[in-house]
N, C-alpha and C positions, 0 to 999 in steps of 0.2 A: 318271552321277550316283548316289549315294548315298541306295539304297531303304532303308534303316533307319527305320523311325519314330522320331522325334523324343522322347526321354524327357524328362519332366519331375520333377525334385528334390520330390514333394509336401511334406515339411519345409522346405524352402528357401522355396516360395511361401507357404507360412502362415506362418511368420515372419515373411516381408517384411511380410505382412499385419498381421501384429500388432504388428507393430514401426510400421504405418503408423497401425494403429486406436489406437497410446497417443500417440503424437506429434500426434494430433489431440485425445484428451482434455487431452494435457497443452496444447497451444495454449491450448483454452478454457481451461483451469481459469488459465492466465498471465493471459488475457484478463480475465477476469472480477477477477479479484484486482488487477489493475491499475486497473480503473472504480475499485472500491471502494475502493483504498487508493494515489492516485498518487504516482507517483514523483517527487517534486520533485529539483530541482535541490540537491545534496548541498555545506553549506557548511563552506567549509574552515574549521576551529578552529585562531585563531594560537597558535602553542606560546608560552606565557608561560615565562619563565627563574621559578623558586621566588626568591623575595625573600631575601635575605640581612638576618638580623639580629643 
């Protein structure tokens, strides 16, 4: 077997980490913004033709 200890990338894992810690502020901040301002159902605008005169 393979006596080498095990390196670990320390930029690699705080990355991920921070990469994990803004995907969680960014969650809330979706979350919160969504209570306060919901997303209704988006209604379609019938295209009117410009009137001929």
């Amino acid at each position: 077997m393979n006596q080498e200890p095990k390196l670990i990338d320390l930029n690699a894992e705080r990355a991920k980490r921070v990469h994990d810690l803004n995907e969680k502020r960014l969650n809330e901040v979706r979350q919160a913004f969504e209570q306060a301002m919901p997303l209704g159902k988006t209604k379609k605008k019938p295209k009117n033709k410009p009137k001929k005169r």
